[in-house]
N, CA and C atoms as a LAMMPS dump frame, in Angstrom:
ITEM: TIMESTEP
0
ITEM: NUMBER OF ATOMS
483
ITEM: BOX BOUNDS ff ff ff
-5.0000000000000000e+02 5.0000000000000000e+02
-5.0000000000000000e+02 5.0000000000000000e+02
-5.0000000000000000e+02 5.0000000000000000e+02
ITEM: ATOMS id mol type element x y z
1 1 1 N 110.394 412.21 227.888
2 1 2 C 111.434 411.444 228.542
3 1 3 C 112.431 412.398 229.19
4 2 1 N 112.919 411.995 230.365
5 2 2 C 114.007 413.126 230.821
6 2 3 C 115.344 412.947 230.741
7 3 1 N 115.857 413.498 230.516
8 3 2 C 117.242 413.889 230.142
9 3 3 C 117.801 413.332 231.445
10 4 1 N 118.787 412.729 231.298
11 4 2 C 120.288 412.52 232.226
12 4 3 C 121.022 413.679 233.166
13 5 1 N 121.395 413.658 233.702
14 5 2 C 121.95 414.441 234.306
15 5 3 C 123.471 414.286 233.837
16 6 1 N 124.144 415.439 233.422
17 6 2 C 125.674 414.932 232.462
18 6 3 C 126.397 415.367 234.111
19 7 1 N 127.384 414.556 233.886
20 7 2 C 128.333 414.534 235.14
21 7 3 C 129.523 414.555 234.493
22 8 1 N 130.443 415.711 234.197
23 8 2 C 131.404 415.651 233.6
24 8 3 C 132.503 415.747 234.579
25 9 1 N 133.825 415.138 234.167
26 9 2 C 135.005 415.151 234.955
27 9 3 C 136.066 415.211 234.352
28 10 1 N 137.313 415.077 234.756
29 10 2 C 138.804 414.798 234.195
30 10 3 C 138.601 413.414 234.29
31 11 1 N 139.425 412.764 233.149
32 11 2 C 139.415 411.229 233.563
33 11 3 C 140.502 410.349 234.332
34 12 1 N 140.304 410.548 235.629
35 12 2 C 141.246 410.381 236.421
36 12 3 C 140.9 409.775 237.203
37 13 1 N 140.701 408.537 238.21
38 13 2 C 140.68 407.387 238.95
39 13 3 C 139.655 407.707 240.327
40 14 1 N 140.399 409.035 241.131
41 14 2 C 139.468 409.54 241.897
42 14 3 C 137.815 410.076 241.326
43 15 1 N 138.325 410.997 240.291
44 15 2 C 137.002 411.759 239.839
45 15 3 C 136.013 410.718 239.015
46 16 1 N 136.136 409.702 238.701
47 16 2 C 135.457 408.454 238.431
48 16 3 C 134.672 407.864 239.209
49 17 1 N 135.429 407.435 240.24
50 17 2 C 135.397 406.759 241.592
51 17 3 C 133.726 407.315 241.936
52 18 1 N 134.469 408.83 242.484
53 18 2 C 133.573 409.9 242.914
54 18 3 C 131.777 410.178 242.408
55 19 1 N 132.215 410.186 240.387
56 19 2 C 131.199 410.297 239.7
57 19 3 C 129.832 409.445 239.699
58 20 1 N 130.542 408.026 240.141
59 20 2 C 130.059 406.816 239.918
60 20 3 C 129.38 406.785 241.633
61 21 1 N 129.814 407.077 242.416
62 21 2 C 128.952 407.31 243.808
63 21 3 C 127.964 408.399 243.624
64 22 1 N 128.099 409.185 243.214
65 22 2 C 126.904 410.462 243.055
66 22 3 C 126.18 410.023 241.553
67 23 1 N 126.432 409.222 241.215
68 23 2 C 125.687 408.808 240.127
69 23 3 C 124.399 407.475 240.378
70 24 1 N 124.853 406.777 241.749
71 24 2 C 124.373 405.683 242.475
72 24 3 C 122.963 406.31 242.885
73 25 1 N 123.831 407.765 243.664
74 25 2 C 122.597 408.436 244.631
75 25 3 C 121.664 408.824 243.995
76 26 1 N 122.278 409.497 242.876
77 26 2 C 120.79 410.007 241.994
78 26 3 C 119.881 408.98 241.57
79 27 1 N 120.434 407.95 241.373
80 27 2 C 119.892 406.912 240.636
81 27 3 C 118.816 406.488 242.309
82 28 1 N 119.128 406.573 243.167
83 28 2 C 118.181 405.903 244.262
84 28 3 C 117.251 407.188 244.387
85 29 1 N 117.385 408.373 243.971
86 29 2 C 116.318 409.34 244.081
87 29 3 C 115.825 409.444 242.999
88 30 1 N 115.95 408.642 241.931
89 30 2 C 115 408.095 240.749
90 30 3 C 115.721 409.362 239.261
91 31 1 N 116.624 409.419 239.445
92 31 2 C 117.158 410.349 238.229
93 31 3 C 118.463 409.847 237.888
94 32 1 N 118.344 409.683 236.515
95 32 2 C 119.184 409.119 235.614
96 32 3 C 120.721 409.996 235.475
97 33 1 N 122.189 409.942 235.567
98 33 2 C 123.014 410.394 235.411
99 33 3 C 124.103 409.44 234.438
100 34 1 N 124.554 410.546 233.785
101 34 2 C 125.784 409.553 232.221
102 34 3 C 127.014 410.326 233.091
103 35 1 N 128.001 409.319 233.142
104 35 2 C 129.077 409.802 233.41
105 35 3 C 129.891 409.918 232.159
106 36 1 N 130.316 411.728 231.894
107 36 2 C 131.423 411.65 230.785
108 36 3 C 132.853 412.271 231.299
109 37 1 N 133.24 411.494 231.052
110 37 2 C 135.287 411.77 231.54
111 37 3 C 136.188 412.103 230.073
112 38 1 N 136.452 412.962 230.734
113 38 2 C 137.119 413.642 229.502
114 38 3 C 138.656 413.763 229.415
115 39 1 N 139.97 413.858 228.589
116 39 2 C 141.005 414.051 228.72
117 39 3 C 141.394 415.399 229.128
118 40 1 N 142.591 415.619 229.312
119 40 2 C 143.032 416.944 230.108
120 40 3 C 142.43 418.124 229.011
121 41 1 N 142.825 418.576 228.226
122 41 2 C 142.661 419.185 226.865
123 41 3 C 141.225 419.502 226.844
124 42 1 N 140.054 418.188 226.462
125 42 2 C 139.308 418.343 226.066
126 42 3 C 138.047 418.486 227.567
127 43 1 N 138.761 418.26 228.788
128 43 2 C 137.986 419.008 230.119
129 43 3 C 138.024 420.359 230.007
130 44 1 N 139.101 420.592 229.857
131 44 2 C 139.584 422.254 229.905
132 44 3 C 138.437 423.035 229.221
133 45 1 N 138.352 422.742 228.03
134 45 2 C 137.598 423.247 226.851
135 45 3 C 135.726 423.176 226.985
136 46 1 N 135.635 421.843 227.689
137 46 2 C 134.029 422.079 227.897
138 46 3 C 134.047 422.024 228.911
139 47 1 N 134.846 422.647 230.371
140 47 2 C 134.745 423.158 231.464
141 47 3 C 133.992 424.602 231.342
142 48 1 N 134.378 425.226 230.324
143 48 2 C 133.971 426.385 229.872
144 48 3 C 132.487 426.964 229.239
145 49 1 N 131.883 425.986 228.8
146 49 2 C 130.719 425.882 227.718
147 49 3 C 129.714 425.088 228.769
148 50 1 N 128.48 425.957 229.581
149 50 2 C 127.627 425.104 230.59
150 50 3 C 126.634 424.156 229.172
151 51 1 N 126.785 424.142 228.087
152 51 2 C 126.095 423.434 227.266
153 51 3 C 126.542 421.734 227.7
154 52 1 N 127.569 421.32 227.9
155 52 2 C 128.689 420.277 228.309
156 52 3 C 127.935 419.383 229.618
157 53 1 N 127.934 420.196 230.43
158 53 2 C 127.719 419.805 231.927
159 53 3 C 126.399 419.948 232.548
160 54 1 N 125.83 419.115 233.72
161 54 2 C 125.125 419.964 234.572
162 54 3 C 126.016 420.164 235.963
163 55 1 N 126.766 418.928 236.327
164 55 2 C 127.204 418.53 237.507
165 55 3 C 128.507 418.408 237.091
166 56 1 N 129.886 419.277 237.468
167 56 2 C 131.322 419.214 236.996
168 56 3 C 132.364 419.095 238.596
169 57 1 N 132.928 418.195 237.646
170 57 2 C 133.837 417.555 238.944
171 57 3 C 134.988 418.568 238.773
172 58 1 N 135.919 418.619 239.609
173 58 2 C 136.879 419.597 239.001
174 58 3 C 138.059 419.93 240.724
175 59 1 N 139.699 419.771 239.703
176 59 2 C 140.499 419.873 241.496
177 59 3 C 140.585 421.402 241.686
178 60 1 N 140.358 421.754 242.709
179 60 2 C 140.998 422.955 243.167
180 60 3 C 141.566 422.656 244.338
181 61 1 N 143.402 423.187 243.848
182 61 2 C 144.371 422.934 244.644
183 61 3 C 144.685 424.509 244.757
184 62 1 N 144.719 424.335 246.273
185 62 2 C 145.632 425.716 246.873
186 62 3 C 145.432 425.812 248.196
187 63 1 N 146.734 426.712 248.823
188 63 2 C 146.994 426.875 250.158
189 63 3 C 146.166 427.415 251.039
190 64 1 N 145.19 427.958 249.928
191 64 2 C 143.988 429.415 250.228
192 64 3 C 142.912 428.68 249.87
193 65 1 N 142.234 428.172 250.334
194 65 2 C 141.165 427.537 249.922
195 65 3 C 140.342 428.797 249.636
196 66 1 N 139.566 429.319 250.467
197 66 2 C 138.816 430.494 250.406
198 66 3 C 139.348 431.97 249.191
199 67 1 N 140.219 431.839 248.875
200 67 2 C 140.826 432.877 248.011
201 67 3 C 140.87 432.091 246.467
202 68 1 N 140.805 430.748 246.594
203 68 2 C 140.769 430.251 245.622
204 68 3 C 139.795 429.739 245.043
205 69 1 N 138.979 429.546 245.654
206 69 2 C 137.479 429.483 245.422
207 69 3 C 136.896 430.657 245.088
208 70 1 N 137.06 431.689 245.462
209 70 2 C 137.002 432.833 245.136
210 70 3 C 137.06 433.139 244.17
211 71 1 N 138.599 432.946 243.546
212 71 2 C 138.736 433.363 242.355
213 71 3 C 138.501 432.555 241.394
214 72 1 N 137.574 431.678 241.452
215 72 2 C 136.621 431.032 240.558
216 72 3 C 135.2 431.306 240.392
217 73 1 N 134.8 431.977 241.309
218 73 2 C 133.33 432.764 241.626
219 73 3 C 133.182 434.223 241.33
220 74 1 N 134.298 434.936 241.226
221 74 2 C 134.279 436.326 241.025
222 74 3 C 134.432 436.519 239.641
223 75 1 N 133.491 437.401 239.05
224 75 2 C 133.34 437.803 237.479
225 75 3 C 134.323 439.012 237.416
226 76 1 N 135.198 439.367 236.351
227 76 2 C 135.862 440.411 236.294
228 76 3 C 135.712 440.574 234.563
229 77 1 N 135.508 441.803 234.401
230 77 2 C 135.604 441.911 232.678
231 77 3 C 134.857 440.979 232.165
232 78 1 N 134.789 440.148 230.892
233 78 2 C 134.049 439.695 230.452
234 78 3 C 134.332 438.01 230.87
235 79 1 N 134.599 437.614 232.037
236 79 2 C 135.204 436.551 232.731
237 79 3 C 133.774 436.182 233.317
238 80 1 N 133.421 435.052 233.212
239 80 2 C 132.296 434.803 233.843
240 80 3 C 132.563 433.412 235.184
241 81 1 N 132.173 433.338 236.299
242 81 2 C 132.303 432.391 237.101
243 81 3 C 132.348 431.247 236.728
244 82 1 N 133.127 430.128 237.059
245 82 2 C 133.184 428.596 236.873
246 82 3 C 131.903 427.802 236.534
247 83 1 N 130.932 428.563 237.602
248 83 2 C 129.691 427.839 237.419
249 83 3 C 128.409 428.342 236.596
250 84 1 N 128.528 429.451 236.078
251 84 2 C 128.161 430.705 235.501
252 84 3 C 127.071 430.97 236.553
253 85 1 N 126.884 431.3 237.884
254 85 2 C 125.872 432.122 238.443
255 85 3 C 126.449 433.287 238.308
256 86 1 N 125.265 434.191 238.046
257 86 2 C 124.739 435.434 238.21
258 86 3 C 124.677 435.619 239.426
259 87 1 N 125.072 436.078 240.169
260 87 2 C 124.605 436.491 242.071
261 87 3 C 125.307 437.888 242.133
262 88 1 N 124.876 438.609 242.103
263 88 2 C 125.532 439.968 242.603
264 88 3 C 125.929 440.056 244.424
265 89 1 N 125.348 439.484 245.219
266 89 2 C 125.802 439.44 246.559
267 89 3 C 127.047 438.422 246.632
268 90 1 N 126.957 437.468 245.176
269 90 2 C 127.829 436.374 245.598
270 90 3 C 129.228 436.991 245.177
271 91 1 N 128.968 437.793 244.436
272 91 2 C 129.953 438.599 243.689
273 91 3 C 130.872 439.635 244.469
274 92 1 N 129.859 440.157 245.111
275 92 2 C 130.325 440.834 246.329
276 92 3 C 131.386 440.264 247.136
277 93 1 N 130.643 439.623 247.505
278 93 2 C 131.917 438.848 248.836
279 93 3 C 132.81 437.845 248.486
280 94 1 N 132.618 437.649 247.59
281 94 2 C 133.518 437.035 246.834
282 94 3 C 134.987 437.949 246.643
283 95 1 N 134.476 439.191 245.726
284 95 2 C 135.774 440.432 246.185
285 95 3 C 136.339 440.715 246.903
286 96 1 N 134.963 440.707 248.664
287 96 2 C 135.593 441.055 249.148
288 96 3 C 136.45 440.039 249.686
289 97 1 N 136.564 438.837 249.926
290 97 2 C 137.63 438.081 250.825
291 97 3 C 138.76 437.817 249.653
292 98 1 N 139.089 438.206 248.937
293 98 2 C 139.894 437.939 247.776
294 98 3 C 141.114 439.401 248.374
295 99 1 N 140.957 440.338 248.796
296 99 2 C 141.372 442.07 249.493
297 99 3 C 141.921 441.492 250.6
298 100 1 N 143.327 442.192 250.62
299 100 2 C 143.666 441.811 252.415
300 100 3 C 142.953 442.626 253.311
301 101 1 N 142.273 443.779 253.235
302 101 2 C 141.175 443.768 254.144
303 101 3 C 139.965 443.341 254.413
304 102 1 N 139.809 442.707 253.245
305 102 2 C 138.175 442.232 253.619
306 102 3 C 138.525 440.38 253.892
307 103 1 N 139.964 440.405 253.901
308 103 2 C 140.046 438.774 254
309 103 3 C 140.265 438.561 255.584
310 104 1 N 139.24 438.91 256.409
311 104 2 C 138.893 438.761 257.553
312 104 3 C 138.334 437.295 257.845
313 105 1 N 138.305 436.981 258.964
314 105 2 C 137.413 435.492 259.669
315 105 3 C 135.967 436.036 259.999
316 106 1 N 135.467 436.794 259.709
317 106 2 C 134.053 437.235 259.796
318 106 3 C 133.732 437.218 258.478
319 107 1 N 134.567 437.982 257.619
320 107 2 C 133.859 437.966 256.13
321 107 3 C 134.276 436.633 255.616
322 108 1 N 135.46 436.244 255.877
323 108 2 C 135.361 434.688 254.914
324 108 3 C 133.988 433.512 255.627
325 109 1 N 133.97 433.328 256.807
326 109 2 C 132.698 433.005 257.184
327 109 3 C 131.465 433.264 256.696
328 110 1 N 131.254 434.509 256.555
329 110 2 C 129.714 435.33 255.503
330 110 3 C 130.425 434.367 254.411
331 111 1 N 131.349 434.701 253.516
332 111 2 C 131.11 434.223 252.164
333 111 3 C 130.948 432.846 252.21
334 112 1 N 131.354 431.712 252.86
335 112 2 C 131.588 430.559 252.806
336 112 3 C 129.777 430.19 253.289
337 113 1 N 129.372 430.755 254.402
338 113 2 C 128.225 430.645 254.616
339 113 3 C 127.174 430.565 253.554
340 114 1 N 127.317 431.871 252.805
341 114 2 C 126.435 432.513 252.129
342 114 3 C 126.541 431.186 250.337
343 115 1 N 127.72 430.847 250.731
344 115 2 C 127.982 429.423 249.115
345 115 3 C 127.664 428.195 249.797
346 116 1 N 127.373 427.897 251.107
347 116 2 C 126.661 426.459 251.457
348 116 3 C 125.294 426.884 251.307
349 117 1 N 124.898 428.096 251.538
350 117 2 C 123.593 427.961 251.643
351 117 3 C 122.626 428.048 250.744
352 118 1 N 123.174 428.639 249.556
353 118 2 C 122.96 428.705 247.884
354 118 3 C 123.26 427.417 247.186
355 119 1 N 124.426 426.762 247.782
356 119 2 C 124.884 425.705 247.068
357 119 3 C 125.446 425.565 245.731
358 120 1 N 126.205 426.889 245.219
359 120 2 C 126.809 426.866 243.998
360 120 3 C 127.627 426.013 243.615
361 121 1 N 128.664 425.778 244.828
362 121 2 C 129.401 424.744 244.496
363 121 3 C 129.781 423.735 245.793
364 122 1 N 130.766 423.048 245.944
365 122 2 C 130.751 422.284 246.955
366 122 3 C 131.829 421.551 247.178
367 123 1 N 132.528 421.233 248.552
368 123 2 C 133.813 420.846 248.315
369 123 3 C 133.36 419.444 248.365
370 124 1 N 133.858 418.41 247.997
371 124 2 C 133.304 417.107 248.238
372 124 3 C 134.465 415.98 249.477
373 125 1 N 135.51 416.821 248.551
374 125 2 C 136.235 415.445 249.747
375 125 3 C 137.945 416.042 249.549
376 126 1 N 138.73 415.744 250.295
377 126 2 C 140.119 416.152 249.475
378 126 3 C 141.329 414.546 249.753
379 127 1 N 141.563 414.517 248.739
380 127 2 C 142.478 413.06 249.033
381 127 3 C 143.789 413.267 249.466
382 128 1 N 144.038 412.017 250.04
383 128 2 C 145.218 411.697 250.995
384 128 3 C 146.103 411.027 250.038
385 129 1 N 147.211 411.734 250.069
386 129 2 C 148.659 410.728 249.515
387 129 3 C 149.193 409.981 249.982
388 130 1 N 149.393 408.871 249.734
389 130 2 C 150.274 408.129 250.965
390 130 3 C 151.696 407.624 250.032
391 131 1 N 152.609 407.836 251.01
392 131 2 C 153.68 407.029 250.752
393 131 3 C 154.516 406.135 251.526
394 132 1 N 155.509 405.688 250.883
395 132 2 C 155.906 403.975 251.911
396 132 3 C 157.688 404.559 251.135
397 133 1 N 157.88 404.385 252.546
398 133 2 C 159.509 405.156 252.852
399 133 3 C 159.999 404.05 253.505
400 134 1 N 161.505 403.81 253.477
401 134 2 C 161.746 402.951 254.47
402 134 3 C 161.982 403.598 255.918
403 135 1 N 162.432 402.492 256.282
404 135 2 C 162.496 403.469 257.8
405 135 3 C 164.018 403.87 258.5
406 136 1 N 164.578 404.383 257.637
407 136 2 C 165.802 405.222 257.595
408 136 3 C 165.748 406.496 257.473
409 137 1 N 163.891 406.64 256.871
410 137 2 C 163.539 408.022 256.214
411 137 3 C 162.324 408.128 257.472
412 138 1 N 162.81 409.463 258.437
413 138 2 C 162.38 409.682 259.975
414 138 3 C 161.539 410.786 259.729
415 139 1 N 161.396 411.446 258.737
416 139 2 C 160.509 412.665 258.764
417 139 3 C 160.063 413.036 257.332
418 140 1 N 158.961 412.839 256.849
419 140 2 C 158.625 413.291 255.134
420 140 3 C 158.376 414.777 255.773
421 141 1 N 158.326 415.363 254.091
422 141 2 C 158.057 416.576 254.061
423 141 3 C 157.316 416.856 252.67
424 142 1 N 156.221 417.555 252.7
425 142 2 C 155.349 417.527 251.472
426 142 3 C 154.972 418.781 251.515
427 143 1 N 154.525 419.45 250.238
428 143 2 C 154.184 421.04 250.124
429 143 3 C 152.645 420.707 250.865
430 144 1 N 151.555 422.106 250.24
431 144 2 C 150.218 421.949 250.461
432 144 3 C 149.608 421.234 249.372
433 145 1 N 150.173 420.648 248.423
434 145 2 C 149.326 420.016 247.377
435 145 3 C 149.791 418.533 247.276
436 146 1 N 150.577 418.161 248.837
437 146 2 C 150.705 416.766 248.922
438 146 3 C 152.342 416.329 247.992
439 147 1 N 152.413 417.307 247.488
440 147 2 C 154.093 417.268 246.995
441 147 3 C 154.953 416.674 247.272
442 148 1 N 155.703 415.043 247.396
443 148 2 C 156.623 414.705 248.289
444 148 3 C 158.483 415.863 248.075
445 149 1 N 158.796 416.274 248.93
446 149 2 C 159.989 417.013 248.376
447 149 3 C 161.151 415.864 248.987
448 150 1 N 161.559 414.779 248.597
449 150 2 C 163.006 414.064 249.195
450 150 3 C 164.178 415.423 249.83
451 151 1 N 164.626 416.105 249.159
452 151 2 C 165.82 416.65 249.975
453 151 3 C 165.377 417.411 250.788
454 152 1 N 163.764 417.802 251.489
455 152 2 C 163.53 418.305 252.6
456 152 3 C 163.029 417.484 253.584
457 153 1 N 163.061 416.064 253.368
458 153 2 C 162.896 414.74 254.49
459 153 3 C 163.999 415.266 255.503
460 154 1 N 163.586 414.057 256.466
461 154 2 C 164.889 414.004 257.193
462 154 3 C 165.308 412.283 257.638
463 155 1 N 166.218 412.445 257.302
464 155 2 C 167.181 410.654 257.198
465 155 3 C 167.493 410.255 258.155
466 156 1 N 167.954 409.272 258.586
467 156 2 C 168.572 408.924 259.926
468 156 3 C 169.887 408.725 259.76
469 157 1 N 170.679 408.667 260.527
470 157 2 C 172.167 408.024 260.634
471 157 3 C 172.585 407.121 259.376
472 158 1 N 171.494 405.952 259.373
473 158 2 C 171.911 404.925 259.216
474 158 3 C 171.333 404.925 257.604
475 159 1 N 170.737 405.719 256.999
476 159 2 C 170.634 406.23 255.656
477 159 3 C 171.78 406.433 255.106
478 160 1 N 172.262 405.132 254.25
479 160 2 C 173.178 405.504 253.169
480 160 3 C 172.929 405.219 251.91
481 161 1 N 173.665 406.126 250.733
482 161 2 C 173.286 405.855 249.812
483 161 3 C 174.271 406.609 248.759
């Protein structure tokens, strides 16, 4: 009999959502997937252990996409990659775009290339925040991780409060 495919996540509304669509697909290419959602704590902990997972959902937030991905792929000391591949080329360029010299638009291209085409990991989608301001409030302002900051909006006249 074959085993499931474990689809582990944070248990959080999107990564559910998400699990449960890639859990559809497998299921129409004839392979069975268990979705397990886990609390903050106890993701953390068998994020770590590939015994846990085959397929791990997981946010990576940052301004650097490519540097941050990175530094989830690059082994240092007894640190092993997110996904535990072994790739010594992946390893490579991985370093190198992580270096302000090797963090070129030619080499981040090679590396980004070189992880679609292996398929270690994969970005899937990135979500949209929305918010509902009145309309006194003429300009939001949000970091890169969708952050609303109020005292860096901009108000109108007729904003009192």
């Amino acid at each position: 009999m074959n085993k499931p495919i474990r689809i582990m996540l944070p248990s959080a509304t999107i990564a559910k959502n998400t699990a449960q669509i890639i859990q559809s697909y497998l299921l129409q290419l004839g392979l069975k997937a268990e979705i397990n959602a886990y609390d903050s704590a106890l993701f953390q902990t068998y994020k770590t252990d590939p015994s846990q997972w085959d397929i791990m959902l997981d946010s990576k937030m940052n301004n650097d996409y490519v540097t941050s991905l990175a530094s989830t792929m690059e082994t240092s000391g007894n640190a092993k990659p997110i996904n535990f591949v072994v790739d010594p080329k992946l390893q490579e360029l991985a370093s190198t775009v992580e270096t302000s010299t090797g963090h070129t638009k030619e080499r981040i291209n090679e590396y980004m290339q070189y992880l679609k085409d292996q398929a270690y990991v994969y970005a899937l989608f990135v979500p949209y925040q929305y918010y509902a301001v009145e309309d006194t409030i003429i300009g939001v302002f949000t970091n890169f991780k969708s952050y609303l900051f109020p005292n860096a909006c901009v108000y109108s006249e007729a904003f009192k409060r």
